[in-house]
C-alpha positions in Angstrom: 0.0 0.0 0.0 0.8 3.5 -0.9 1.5 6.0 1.8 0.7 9.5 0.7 1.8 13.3 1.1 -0.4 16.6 0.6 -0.3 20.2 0.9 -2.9 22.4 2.1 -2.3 25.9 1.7 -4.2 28.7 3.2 -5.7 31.3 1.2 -6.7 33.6 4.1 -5.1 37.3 3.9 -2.1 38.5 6.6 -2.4 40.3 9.5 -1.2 43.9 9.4 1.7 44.6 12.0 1.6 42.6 15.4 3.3 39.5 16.6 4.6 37.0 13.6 1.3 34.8 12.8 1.9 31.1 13.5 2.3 29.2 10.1 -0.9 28.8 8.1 0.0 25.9 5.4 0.2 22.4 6.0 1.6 19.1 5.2 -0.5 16.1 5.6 0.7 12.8 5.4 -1.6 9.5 5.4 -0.6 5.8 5.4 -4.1 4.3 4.7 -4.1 2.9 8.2 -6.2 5.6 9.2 -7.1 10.1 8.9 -3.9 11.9 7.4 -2.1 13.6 9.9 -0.3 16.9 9.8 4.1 16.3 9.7 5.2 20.0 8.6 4.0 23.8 8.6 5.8 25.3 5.4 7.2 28.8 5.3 9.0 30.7 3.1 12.6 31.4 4.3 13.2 35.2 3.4 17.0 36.6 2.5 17.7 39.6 4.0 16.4 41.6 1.0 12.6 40.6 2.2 10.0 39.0 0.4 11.1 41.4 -2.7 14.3 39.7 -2.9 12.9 36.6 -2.6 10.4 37.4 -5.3 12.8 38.7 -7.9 15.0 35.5 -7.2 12.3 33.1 -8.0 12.5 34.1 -11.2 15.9 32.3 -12.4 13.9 29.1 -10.1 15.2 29.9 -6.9 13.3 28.9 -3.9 14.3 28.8 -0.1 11.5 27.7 2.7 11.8 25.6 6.0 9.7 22.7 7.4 8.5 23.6 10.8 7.5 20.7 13.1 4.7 23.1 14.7 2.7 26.2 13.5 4.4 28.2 16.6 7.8 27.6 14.3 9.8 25.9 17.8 11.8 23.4 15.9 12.6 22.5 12.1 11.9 19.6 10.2 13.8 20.6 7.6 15.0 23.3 5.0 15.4 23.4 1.2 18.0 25.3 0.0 19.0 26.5 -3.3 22.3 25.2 -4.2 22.0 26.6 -7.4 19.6 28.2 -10.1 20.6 29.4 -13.7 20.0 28.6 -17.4 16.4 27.2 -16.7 18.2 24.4 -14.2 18.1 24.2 -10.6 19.2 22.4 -7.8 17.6 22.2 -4.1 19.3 20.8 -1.1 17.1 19.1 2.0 18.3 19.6 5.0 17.7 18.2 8.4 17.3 20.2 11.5 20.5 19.7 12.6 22.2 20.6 9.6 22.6 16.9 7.4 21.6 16.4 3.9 18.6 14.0 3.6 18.3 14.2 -0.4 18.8 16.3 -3.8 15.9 17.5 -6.2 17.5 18.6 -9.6 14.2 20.7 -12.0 15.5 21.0 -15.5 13.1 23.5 -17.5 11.2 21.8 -20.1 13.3 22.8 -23.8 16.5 24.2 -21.3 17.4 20.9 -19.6 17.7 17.8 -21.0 14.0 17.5 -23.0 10.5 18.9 -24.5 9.5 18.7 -21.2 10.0 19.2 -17.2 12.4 16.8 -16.0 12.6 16.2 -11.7 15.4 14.5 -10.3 15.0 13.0 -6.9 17.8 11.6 -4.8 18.0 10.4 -1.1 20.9 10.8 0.6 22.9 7.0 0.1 20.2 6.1 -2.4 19.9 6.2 -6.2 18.4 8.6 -8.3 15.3 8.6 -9.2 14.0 10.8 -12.9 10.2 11.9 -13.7 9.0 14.0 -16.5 6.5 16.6 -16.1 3.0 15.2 -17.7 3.1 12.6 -20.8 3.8 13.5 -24.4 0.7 12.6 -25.7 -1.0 14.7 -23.5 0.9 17.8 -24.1 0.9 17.1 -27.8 -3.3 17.4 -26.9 -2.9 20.5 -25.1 -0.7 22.5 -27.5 -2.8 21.4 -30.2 -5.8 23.5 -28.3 -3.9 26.5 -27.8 -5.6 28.7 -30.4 -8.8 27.6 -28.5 -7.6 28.2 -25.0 -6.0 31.8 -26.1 -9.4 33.2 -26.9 -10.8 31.4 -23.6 -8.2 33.4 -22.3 -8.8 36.5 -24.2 -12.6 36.1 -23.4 -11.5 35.9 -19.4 -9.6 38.9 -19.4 -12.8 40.7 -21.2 -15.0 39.7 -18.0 -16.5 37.0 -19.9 -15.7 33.8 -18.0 -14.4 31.0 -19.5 -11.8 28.8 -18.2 -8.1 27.8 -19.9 -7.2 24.3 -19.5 -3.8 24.2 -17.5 -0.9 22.0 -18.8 -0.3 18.2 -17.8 1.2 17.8 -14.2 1.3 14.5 -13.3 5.1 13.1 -12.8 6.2 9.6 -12.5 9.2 9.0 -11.1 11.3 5.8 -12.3 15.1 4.7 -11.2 15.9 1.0 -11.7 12.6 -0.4 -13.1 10.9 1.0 -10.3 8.1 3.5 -9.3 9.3 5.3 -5.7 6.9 8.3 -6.6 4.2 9.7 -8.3 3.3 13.4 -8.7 -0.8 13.6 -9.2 -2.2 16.7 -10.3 -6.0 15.6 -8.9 -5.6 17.2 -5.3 -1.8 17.6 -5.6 -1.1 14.1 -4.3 2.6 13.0 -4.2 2.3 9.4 -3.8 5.3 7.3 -2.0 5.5 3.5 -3.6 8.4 2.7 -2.2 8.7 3.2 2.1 12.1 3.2 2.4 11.5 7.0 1.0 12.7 9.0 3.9 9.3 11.2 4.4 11.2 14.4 4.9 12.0 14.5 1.5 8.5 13.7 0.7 7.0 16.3 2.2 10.1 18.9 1.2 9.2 17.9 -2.6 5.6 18.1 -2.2 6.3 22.1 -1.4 8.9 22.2 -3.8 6.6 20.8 -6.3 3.8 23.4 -5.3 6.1 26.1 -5.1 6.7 25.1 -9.2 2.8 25.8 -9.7 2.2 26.7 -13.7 1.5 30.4 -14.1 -2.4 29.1 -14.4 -2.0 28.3 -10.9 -1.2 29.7 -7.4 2.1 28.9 -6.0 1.9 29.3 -2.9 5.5 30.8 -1.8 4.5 33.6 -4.4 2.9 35.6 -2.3 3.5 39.6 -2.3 2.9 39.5 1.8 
């Protein structure tokens, strides 16, 4: 049986001023024995530029945000670090909380990596890596084919018209030899872990990460201007 991680992200607005707010989003992670429960509260970790700094350096795919054991941020899970971003390819680091590396996510931009399209690279720490590929060719080959469509859904949106565009393939299967450790699936943002010797730190750190890489039809959720 497959155990399984999810994010749940709140949508509420900031306080102004005041006492920091405890952490809003949540990890969930559920074994099938029984209800999910929560493993991590995600949050953004700012450079000392703010959250403008840390908006301008998402743009060459940076992204920096700690796993927090409580929503009262009194000990770390673990961190994600941005070992290093440029040319469309970047690398993450997952650290524990005292410091050791638990595993290695490598996102090579779809037509600036290594292929047409988005390629993930997970690796534990000791363990092998493991390669996925953002959505399946056939299924982009469908979507490209109904951009003409989707640009005057789009156009027709923007007019105050409704009408909704259809967002790109998402799901990502993961594959090192002959086997499935994980699986990305875009119906409730599920990251699914086939194989349990998957250290569930990294789980959850790549569920965020993976959020965090939302398509510019959705909402990432470290995005935010507050």
């Amino acid at each position: 049986m497959s155990s399984e991680m999810t994010m749940r992200v709140w949508r509420g607005r900031a306080a102004a001023g005041g006492a920091p707010e405890p952490v809003r989003d949540l990890v969930e992670f559920s074994d099938g024995s029984g209800s999910a429960r929560l493993v991590a509260y995600p949050e953004r970790e700012l450079p000392p530029g703010g959250v403008p700094a840390y908006l301008a350096a998402r743009g060459s795919g940076a992204r920096s945000f700690v796993l927090w054991a409580d929503e009262h941020r009194r000990e770390r899970v673990a961190t994600v670090v941005t070992a290093s971003a440029a040319g469309g390819v970047a690398t993450f680091q997952v650290l524990g909380a005292h410091g050791e590396l638990i595993g290695t996510f490598v996102r090579e931009k779809a037509l600036r990596g290594r292929g047409l399209r988005t390629r993930w690279t997970v690796q534990q720490a000791g363990g092998r890596e493991a390669v996925g590929y953002k959505g399946r060719i056939v299924w982009w080959c469908v979507w490209w084919s109904l951009c003409p469509v989707q640009a005057l859904f789009m156009l027709s949106a923007l007019l105050g018209n409704g009408g909704d565009v259809a967002r790109g393939p998402r799901r990502i299967i993961w594959r090192a030899d002959g086997r499935t450790p994980l699986e990305f699936r875009s119906g409730g943002d599920r990251l699914l872990l086939h194989a349990p010797e998957t250290d569930w730190r990294l789980a959850a750190a790549l569920t965020v990460l993976l959020r965090a890489f939302d398509s510019w039809l959705g909402d990432p959720w470290d995005a935010r201007k507050k």
